[in-house]
Steps between C-alpha positions, in 0.01 A plus 500: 500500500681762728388645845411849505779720638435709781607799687392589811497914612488497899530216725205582751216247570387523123823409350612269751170301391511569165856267541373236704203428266787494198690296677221283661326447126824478313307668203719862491885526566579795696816629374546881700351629808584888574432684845678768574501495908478123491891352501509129410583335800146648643371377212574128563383582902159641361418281245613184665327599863133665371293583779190426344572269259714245709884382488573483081484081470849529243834615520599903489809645514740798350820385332703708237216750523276311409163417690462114420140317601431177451245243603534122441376346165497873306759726372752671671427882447888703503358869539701801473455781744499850407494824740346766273240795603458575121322220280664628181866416687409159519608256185232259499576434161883393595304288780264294243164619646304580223170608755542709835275458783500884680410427857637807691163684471723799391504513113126416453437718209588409114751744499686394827437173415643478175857614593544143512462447111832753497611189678465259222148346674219440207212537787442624834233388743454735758384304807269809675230710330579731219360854448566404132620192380231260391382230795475168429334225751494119388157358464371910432634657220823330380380450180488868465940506520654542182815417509604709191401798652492465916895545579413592877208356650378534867316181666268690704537504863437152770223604530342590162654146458257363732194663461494530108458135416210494713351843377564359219278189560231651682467786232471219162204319753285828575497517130341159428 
């Protein structure tokens, strides 16, 4: 079976993670990356030197345009770079990634969001709280996604991340 291919809208702290747990698990290929005030070269300086996260334990580097990570024992991700302000510009499609992971906290609404189906993308996962795309949090409600239906989906913010498994806990106990 084939990974999941991703794109990746904004290379702040979100995206930036969002690669080194792909790359770390091995279970998605990134294939594109796009941040408009972001060339590569910073890219490699950013990702490889996180100051939270530590020195990136693999090998990153730009060549032909590319932004190529690798660790040892797991694939070798070749990512192509794009520069765009407008998420319908971008050709995921042409790119492979058949999901988009929107991480600049701008387009945060279903209609923002889903410029990147114009793209070619088949989903969007906005990475912030959405005034209206439906939120998803694992271990809360994912059984509530359809996939048929939910083309843009927000998961929630950190820290509805946090504090909903536990709500979600404590409220199924005060029942009992």
């Amino acid at each position: 079976m084939s990974k999941p291919k991703v794109g990746i809208n904004g290379f702040g702290r979100i995206g930036r993670l969002v690669l080194r747990a792909a790359v770390e698990k091995d279970t998605v290929e990134v294939v594109a990356v796009n941040d408009p005030f972001i060339n590569i070269d910073y890219m490699v300086y950013m990702f490889k030197y996180d100051s939270t996260h530590g020195r990136f334990k693999g090998d990153v580097h730009a060549e032909g345009g590319k932004l190529v990570v690798s660790t040892p024992g797991k694939a070798t991700h070749h990512i192509t770079v794009h520069n765009s302000k407008d998420p319908s510009e971008i050709a995921w499609s042409a790119d492979g990634a058949e999901y988009v992971v929107e991480s600049t906290g701008v387009f945060t609404t279903v209609e923002k969001a889903s410029a990147h189906l114009k793209g070619g993308a088949k989903k969007v996962i906005i990475s912030a709280p959405s005034a209206d795309a439906p939120m998803f949090v694992m271990g809360v409600n994912e059984d509530k996604y359809d996939g048929a239906n939910n083309h843009v989906i927000s998961n929630a913010s950190c820290t509805t991340n946090c504090l909903a498994p536990l709500a979600k806990v404590i409220h199924f106990y005060s029942r009992c």
